[in-house]
PDB file of N, CA, C and O in Angstrom:
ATOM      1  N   UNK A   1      11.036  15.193  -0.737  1.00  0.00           N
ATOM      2  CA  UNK A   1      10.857  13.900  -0.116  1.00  0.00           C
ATOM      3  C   UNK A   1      11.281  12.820  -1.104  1.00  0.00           C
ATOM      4  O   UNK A   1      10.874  12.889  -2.263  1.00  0.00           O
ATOM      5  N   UNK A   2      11.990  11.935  -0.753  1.00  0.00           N
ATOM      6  CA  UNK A   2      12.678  10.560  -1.416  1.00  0.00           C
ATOM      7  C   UNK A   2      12.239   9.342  -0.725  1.00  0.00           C
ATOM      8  O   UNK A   2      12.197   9.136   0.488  1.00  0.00           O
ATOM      9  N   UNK A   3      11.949   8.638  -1.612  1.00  0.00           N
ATOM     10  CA  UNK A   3      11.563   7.307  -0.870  1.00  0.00           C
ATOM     11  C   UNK A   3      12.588   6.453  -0.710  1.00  0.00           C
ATOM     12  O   UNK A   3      12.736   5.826  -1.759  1.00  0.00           O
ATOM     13  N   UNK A   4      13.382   6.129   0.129  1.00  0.00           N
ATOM     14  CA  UNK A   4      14.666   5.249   0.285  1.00  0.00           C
ATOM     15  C   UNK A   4      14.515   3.889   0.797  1.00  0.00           C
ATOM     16  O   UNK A   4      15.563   3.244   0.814  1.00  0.00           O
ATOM     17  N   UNK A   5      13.524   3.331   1.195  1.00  0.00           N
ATOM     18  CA  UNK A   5      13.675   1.888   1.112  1.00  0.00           C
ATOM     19  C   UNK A   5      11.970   1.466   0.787  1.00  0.00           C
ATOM     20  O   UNK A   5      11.135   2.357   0.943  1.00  0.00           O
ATOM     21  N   UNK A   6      11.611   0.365   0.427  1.00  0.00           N
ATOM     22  CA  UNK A   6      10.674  -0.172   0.183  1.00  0.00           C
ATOM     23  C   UNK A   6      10.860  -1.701   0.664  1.00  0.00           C
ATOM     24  O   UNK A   6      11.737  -2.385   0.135  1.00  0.00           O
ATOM     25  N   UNK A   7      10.098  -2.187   1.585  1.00  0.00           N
ATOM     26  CA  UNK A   7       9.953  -3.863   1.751  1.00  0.00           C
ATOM     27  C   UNK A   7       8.312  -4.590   2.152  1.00  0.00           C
ATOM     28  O   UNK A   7       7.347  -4.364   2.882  1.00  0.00           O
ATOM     29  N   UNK A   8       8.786  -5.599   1.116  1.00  0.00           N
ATOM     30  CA  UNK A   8       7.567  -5.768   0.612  1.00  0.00           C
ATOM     31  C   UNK A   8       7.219  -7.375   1.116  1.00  0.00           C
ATOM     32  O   UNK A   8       7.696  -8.388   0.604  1.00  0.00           O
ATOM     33  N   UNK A   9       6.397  -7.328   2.091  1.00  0.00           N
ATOM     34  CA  UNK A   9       6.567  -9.182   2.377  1.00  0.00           C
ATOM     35  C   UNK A   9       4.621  -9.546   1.246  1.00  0.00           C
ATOM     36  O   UNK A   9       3.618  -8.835   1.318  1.00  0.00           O
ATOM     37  N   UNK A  10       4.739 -10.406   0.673  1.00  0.00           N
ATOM     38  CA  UNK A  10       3.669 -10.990  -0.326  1.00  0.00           C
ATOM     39  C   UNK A  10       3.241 -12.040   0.567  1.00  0.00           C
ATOM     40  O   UNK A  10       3.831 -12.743   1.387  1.00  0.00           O
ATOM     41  N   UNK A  11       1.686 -11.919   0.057  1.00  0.00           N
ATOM     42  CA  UNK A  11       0.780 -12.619   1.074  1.00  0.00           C
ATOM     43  C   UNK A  11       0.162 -13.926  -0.460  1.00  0.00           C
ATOM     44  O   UNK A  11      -0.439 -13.472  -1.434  1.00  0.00           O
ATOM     45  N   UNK A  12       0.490 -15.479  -0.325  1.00  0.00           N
ATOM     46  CA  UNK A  12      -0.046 -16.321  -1.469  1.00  0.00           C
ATOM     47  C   UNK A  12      -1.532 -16.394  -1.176  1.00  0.00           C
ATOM     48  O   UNK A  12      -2.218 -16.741  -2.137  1.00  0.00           O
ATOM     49  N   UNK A  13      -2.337 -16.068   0.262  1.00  0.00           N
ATOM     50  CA  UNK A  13      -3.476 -16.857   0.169  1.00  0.00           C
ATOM     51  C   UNK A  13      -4.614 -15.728  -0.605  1.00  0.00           C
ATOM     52  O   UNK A  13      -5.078 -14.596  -0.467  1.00  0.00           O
ATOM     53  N   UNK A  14      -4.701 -17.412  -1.864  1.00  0.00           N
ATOM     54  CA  UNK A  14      -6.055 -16.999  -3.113  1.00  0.00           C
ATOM     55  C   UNK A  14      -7.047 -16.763  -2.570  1.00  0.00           C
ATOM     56  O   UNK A  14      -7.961 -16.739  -3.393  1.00  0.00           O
ATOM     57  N   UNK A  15      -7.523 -16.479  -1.143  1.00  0.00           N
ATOM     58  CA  UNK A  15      -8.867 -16.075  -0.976  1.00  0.00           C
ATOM     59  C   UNK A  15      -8.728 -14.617   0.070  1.00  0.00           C
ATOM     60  O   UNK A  15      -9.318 -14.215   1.073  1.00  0.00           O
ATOM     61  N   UNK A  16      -7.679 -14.150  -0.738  1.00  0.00           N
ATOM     62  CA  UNK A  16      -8.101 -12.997   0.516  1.00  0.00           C
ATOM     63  C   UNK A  16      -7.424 -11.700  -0.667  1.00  0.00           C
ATOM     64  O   UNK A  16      -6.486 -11.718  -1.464  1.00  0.00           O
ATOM     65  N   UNK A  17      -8.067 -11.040  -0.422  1.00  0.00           N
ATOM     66  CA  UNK A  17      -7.945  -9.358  -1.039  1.00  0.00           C
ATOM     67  C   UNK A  17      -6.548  -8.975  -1.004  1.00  0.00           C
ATOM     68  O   UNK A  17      -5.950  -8.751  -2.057  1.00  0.00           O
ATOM     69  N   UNK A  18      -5.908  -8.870   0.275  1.00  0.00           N
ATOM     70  CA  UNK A  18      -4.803  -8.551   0.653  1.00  0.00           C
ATOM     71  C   UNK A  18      -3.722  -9.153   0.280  1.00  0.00           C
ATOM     72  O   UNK A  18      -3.538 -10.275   0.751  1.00  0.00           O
ATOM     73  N   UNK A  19      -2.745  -8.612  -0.628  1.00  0.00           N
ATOM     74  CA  UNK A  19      -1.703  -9.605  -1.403  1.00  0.00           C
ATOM     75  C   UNK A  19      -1.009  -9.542  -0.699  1.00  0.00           C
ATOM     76  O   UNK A  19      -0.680 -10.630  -0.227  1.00  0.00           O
ATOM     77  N   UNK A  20      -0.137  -7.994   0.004  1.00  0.00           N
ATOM     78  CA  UNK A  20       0.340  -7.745   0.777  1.00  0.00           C
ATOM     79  C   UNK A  20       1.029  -6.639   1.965  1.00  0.00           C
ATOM     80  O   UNK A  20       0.235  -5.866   2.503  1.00  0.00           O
ATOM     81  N   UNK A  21       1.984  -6.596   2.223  1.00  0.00           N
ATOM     82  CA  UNK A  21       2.312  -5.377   3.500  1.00  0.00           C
ATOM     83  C   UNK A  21       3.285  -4.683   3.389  1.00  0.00           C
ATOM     84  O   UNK A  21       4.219  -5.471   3.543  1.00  0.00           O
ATOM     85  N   UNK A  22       3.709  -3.654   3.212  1.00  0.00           N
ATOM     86  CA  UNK A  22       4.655  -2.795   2.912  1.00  0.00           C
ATOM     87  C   UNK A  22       4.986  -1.722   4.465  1.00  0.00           C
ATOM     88  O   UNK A  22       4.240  -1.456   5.407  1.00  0.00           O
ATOM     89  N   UNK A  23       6.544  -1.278   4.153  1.00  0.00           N
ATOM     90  CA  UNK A  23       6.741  -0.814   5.078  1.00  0.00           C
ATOM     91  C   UNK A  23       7.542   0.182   4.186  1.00  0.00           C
ATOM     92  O   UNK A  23       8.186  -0.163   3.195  1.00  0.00           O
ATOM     93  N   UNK A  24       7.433   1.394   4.630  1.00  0.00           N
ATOM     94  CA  UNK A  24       8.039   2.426   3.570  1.00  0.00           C
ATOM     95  C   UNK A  24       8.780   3.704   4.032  1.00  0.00           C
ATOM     96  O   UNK A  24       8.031   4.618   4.376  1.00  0.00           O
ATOM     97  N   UNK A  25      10.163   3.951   4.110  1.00  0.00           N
ATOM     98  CA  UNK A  25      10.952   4.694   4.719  1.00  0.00           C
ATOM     99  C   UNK A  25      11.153   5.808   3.744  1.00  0.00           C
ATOM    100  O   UNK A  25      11.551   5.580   2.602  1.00  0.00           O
ATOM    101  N   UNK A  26      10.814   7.318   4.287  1.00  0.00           N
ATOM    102  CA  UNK A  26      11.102   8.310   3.293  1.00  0.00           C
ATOM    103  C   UNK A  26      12.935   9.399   4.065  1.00  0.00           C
ATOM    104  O   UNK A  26      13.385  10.102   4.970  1.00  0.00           O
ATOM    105  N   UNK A  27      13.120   8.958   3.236  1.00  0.00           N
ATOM    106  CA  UNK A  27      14.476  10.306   3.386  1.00  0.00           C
ATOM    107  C   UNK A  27      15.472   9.348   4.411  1.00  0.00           C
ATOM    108  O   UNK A  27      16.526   9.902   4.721  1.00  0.00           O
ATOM    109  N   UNK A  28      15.271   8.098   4.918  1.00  0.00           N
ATOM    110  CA  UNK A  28      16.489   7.700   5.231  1.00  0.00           C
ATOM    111  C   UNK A  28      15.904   7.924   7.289  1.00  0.00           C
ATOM    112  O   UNK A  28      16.342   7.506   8.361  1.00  0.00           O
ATOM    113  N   UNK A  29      14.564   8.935   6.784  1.00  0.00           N
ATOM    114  CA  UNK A  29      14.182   9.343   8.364  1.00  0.00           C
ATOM    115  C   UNK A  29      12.967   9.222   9.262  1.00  0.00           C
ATOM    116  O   UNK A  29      12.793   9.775  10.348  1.00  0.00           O
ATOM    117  N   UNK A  30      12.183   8.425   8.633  1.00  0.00           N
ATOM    118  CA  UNK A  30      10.690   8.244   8.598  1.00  0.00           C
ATOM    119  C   UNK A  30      10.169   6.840   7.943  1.00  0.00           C
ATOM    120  O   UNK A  30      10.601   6.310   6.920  1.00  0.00           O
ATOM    121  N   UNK A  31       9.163   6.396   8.771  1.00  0.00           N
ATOM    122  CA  UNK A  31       9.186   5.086   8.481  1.00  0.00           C
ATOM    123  C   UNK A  31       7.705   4.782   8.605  1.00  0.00           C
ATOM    124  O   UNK A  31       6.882   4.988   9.498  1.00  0.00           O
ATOM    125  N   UNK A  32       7.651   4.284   7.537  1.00  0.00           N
ATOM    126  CA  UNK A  32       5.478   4.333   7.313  1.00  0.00           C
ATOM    127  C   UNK A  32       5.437   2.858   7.397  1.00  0.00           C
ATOM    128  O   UNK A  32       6.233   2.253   6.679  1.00  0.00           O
ATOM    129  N   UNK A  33       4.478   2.043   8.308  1.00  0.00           N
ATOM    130  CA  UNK A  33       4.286   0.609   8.588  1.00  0.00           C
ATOM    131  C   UNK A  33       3.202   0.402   7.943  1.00  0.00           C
ATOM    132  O   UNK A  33       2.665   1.315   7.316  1.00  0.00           O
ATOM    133  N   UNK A  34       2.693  -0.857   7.990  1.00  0.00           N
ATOM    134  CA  UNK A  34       1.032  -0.856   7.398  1.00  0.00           C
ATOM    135  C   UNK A  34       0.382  -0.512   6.341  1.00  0.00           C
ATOM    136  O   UNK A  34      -0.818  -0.777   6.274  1.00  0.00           O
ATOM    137  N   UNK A  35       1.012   0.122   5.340  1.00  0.00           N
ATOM    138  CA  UNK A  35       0.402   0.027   3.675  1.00  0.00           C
ATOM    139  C   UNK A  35       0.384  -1.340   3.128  1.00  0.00           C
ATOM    140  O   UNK A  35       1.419  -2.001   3.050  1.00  0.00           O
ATOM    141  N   UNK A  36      -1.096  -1.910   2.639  1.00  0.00           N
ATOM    142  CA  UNK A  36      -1.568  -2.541   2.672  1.00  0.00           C
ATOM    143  C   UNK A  36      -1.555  -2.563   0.694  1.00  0.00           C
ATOM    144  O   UNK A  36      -1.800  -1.509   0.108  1.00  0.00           O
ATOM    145  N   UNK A  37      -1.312  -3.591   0.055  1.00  0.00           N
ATOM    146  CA  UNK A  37      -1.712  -3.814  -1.349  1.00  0.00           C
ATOM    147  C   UNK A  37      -3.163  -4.932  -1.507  1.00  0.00           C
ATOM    148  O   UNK A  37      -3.685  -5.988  -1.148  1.00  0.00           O
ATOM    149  N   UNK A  38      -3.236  -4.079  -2.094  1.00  0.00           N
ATOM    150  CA  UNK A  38      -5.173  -4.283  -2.594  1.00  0.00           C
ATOM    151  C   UNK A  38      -5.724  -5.199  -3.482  1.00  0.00           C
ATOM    152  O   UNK A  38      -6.768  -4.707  -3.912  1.00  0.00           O
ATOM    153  N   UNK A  39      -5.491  -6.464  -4.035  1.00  0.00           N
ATOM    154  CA  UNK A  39      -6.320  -6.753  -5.134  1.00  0.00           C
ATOM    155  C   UNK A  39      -7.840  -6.158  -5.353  1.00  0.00           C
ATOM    156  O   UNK A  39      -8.689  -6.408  -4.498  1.00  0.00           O
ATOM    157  N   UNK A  40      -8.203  -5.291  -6.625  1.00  0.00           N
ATOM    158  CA  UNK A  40      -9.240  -4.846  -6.429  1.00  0.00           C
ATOM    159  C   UNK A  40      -9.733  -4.992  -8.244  1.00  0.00           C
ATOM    160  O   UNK A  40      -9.237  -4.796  -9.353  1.00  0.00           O
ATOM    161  N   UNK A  41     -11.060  -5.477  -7.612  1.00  0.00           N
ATOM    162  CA  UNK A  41     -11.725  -6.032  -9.382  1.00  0.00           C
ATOM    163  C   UNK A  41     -12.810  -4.784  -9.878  1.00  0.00           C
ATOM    164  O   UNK A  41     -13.801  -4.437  -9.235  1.00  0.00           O
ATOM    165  N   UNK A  42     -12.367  -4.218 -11.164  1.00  0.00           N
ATOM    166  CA  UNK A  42     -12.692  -3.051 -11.759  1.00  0.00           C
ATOM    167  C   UNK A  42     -14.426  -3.644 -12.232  1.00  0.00           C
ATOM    168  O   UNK A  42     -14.764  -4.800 -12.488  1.00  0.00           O
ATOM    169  N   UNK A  43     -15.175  -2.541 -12.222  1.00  0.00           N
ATOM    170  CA  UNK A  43     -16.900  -2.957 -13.125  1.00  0.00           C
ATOM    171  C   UNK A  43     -16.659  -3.884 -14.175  1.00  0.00           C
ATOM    172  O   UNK A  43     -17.344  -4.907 -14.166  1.00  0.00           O
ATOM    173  N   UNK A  44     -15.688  -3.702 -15.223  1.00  0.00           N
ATOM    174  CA  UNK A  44     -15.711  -4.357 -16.366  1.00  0.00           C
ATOM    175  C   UNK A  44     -14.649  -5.685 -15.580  1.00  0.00           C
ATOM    176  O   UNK A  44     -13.629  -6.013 -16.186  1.00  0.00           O
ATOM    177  N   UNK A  45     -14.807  -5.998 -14.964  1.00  0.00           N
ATOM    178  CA  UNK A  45     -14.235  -7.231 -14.641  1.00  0.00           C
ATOM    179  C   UNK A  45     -12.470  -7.696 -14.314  1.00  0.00           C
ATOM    180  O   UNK A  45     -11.880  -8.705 -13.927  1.00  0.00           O
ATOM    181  N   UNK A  46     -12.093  -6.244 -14.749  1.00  0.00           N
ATOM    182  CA  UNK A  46      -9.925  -6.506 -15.001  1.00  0.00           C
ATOM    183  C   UNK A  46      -9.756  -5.924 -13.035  1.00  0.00           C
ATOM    184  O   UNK A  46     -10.527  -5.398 -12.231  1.00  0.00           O
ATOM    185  N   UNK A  47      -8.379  -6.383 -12.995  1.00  0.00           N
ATOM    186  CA  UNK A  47      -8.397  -6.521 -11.860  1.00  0.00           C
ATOM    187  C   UNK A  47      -6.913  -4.992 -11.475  1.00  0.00           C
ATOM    188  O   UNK A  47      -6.327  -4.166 -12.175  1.00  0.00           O
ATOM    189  N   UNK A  48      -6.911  -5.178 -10.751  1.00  0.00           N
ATOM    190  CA  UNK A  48      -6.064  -4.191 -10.325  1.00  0.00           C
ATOM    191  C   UNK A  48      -5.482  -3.923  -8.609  1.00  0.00           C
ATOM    192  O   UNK A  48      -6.282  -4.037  -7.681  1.00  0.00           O
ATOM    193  N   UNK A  49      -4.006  -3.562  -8.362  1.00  0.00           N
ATOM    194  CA  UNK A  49      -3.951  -3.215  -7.507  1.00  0.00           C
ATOM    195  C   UNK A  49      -3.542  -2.010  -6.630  1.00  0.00           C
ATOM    196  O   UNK A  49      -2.509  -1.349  -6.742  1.00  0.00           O
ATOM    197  N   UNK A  50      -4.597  -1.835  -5.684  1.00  0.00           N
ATOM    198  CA  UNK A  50      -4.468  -0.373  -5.328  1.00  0.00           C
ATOM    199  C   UNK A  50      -3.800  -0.317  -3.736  1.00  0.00           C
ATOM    200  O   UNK A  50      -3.889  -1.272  -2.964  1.00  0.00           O
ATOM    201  N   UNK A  51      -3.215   0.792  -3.444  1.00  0.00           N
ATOM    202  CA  UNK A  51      -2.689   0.981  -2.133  1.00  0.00           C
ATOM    203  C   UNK A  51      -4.074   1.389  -0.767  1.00  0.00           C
ATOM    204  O   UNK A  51      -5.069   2.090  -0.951  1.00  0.00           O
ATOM    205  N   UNK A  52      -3.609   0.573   0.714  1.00  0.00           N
ATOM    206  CA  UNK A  52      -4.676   0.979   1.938  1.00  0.00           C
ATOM    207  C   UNK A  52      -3.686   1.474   2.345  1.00  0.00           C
ATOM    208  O   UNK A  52      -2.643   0.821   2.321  1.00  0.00           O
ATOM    209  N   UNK A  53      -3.714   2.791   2.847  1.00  0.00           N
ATOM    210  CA  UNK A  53      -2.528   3.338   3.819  1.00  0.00           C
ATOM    211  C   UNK A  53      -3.081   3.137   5.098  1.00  0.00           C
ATOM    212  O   UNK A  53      -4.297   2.973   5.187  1.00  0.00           O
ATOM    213  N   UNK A  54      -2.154   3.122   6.404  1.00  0.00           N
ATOM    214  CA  UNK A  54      -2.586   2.666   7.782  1.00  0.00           C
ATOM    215  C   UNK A  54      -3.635   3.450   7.791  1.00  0.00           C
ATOM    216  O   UNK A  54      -3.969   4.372   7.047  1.00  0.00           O
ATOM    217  N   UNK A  55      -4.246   2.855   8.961  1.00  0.00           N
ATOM    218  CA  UNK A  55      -6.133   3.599   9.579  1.00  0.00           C
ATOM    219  C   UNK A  55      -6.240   3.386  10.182  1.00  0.00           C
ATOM    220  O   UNK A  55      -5.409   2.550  10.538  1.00  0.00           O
ATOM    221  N   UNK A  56      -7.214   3.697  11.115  1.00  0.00           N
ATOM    222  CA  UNK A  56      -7.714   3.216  12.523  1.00  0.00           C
ATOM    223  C   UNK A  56      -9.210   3.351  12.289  1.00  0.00           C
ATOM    224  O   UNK A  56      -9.607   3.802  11.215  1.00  0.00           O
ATOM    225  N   UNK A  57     -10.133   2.949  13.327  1.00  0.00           N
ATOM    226  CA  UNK A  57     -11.303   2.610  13.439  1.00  0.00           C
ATOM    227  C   UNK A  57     -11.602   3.488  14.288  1.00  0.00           C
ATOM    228  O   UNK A  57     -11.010   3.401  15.364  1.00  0.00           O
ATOM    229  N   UNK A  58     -12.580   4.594  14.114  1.00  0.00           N
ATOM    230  CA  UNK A  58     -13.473   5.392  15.755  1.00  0.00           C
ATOM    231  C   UNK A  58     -14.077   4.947  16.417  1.00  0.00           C
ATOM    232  O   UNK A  58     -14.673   3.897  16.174  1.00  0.00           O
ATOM    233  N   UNK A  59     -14.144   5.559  17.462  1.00  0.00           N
ATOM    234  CA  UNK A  59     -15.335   4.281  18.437  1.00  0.00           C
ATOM    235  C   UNK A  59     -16.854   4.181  17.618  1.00  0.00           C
ATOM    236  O   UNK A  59     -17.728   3.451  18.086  1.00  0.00           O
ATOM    237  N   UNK A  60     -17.069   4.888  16.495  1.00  0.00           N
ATOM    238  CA  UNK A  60     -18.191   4.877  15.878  1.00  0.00           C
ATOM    239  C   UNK A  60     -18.300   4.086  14.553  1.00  0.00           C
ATOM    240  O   UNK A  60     -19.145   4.138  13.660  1.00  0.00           O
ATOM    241  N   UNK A  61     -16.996   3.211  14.725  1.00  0.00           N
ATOM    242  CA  UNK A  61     -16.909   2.360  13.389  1.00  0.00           C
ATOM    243  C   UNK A  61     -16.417   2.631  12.286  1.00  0.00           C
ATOM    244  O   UNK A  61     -16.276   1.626  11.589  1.00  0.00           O
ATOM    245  N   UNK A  62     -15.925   4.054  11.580  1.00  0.00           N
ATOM    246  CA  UNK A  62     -15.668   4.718  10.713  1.00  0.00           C
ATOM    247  C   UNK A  62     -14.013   4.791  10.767  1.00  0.00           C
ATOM    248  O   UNK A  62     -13.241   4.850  11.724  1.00  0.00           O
ATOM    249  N   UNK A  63     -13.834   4.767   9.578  1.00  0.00           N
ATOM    250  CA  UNK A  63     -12.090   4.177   9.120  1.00  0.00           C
ATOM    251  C   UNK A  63     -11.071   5.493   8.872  1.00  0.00           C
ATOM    252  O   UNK A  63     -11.186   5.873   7.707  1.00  0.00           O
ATOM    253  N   UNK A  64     -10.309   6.126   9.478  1.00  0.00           N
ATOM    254  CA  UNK A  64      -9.759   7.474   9.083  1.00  0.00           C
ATOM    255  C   UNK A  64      -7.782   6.999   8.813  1.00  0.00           C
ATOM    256  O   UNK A  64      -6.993   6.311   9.461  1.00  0.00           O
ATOM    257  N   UNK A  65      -7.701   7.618   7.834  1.00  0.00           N
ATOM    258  CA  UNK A  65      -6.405   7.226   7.621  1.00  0.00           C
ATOM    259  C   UNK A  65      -5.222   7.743   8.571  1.00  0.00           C
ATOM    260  O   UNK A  65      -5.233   8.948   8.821  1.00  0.00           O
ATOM    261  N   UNK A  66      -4.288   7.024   9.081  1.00  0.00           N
ATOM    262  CA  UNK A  66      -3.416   7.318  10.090  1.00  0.00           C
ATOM    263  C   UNK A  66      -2.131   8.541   9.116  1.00  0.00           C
ATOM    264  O   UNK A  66      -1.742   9.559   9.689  1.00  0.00           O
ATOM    265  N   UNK A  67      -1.729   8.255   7.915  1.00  0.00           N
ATOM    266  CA  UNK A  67      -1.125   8.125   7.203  1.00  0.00           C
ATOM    267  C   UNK A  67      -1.123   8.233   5.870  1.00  0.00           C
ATOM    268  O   UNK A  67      -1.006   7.187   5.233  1.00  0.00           O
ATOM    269  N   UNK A  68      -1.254   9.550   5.122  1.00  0.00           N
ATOM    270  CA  UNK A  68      -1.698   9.198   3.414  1.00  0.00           C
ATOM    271  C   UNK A  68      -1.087  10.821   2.324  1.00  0.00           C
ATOM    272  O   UNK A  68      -0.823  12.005   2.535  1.00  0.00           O
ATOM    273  N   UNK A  69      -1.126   9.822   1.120  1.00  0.00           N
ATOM    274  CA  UNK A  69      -0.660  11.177   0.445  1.00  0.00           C
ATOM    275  C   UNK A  69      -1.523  12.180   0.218  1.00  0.00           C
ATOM    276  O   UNK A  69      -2.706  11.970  -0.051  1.00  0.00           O
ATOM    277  N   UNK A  70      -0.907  13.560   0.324  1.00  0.00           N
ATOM    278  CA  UNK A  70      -1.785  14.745  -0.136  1.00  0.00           C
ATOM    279  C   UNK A  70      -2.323  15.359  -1.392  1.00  0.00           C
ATOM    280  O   UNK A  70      -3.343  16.034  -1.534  1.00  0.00           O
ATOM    281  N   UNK A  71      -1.314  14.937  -2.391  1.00  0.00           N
ATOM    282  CA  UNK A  71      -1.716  15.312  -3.725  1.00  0.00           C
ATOM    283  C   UNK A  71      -1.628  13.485  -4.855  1.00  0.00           C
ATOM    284  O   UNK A  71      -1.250  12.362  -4.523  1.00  0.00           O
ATOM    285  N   UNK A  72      -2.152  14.005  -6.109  1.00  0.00           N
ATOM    286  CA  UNK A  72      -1.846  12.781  -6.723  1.00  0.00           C
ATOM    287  C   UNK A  72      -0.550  12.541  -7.658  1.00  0.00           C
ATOM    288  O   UNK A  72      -0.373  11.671  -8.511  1.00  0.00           O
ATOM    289  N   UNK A  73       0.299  13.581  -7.231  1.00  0.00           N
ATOM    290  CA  UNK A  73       1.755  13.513  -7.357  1.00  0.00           C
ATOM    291  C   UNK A  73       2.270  12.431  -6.884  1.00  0.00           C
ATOM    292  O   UNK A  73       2.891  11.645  -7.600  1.00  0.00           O
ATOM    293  N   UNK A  74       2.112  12.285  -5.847  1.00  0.00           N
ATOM    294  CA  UNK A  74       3.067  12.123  -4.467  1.00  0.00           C
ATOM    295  C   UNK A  74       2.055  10.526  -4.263  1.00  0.00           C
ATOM    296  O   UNK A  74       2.424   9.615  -3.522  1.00  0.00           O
ATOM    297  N   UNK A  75       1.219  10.502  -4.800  1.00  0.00           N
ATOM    298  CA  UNK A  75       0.276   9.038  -4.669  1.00  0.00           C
ATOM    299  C   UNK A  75       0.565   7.890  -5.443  1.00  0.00           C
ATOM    300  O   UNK A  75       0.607   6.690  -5.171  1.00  0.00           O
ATOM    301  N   UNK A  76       0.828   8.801  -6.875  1.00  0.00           N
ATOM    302  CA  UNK A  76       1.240   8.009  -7.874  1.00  0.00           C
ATOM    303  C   UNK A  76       2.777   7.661  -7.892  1.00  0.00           C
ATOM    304  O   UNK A  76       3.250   6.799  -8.634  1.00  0.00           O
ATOM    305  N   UNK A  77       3.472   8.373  -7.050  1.00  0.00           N
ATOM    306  CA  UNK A  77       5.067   8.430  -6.622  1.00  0.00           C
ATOM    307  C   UNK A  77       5.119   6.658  -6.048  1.00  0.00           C
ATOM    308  O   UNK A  77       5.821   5.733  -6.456  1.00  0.00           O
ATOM    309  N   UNK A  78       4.064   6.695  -4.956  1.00  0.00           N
ATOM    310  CA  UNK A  78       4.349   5.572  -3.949  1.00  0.00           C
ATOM    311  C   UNK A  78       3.619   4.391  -4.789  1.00  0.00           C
ATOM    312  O   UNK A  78       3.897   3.247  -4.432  1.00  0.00           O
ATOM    313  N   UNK A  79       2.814   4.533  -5.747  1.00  0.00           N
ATOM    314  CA  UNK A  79       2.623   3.134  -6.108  1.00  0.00           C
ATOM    315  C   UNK A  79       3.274   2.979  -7.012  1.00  0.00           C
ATOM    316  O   UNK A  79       3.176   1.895  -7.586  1.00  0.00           O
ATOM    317  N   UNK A  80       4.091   3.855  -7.458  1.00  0.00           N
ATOM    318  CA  UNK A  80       4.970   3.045  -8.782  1.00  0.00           C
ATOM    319  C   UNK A  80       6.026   2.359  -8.126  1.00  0.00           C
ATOM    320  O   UNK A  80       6.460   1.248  -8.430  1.00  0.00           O
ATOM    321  N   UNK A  81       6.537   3.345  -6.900  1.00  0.00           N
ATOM    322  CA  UNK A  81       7.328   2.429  -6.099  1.00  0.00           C
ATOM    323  C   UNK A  81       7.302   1.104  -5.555  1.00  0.00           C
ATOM    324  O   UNK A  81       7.996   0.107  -5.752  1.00  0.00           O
ATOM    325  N   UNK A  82       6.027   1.429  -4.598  1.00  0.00           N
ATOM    326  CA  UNK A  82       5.405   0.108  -3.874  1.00  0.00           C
ATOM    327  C   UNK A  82       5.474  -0.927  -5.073  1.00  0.00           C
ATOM    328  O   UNK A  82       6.380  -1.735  -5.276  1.00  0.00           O
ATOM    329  N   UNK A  83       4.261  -0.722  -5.867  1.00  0.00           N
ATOM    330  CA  UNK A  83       3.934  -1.944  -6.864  1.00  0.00           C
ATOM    331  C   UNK A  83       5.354  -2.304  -8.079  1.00  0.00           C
ATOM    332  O   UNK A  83       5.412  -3.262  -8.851  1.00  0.00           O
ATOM    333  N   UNK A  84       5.824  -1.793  -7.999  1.00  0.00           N
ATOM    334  CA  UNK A  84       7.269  -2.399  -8.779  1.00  0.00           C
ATOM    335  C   UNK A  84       8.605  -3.299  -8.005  1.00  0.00           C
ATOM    336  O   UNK A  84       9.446  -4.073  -8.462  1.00  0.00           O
ATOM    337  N   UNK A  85       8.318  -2.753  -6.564  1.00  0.00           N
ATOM    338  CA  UNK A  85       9.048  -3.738  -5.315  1.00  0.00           C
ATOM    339  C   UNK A  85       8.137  -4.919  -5.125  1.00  0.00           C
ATOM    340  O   UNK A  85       8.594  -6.059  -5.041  1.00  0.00           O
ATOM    341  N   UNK A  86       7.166  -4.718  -5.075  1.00  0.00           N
ATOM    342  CA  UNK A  86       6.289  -6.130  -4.834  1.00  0.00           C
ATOM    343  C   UNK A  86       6.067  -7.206  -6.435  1.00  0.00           C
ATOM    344  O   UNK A  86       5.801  -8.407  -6.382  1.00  0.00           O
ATOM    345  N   UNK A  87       6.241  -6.475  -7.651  1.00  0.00           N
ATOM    346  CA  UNK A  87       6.318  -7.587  -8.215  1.00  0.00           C
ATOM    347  C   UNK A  87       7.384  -8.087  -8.296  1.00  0.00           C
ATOM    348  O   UNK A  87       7.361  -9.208  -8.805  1.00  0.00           O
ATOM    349  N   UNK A  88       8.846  -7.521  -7.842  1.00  0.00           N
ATOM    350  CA  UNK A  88      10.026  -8.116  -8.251  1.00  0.00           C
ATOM    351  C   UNK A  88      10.086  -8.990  -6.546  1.00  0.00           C
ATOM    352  O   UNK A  88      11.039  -9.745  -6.352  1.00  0.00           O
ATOM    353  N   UNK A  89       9.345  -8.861  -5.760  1.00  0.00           N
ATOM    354  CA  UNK A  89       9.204  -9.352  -4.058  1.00  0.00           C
ATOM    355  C   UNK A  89       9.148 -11.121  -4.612  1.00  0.00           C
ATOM    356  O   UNK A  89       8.457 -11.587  -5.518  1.00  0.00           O
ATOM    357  N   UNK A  90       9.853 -11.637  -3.964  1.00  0.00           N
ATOM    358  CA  UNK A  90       9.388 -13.878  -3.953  1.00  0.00           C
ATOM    359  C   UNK A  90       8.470 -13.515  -3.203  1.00  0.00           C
ATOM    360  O   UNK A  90       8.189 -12.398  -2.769  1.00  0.00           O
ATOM    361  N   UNK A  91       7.758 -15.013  -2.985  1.00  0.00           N
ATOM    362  CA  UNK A  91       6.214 -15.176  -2.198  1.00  0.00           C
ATOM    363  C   UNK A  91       6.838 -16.149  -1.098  1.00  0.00           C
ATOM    364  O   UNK A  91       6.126 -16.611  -0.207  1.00  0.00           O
TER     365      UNK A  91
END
C-alpha cells in the first residue's frame, strides 16, 4: 500500500481542537475522507497532534471507527504523511 495523494485544508479557529481535514488516497485507488487532525495537550502540558480517523456514532452513543490503521506500522506511515502535508498546507 502507497499513499499517493494527501490534501490537507487547515482550520485557523484558536478555539477549537480541530486544526484540520484530510482526505487521503492510497494506491492511486481508494480514497479515505474525514481524517481529522487533533490538537491534543499532553499531562505535562506540551501539546501535540494526533490523527481521528472517520467514525460514526451507534444509536447507543458510542463512537466506532469507519476507517483505521491495523498495525503501528502503517499508523505511523499516515501521520508522518498527514502531519508533514499539513505543516507545509497555507491557512
Amino acid at each position: 500500500m502507497k499513499i499517493t495523494s494527501v490534501k490537507v485544508k487547515k482550520f485557523d479557529n484558536e478555539d477549537s481542537k480541530m486544526k484540520g481535514i484530510v482526505t487521503v488516497v492510497l494506491d492511486d485507488c481508494i480514497a479515505i475522507h474525514g481524517i481529522r487532525i487533533i490538537l491534543k495537550q499532553n499531562e505535562d502540558g506540551t501539546e501535540k497532534y494526533i490523527l481521528a480517523m472517520p467514525n460514526r456514532v451507534s444509536p447507543n452513543g458510542e463512537k466506532h471507527d469507519i476507517v483505521h490503521p491495523i498495525n503501528e506500522q502503517t499508523r505511523n506511515e499516515f501521520e508522518k504523511v498527514i502531519l508533514d502535508e499539513y505543516n507545509k498546507a497555507e491557512e
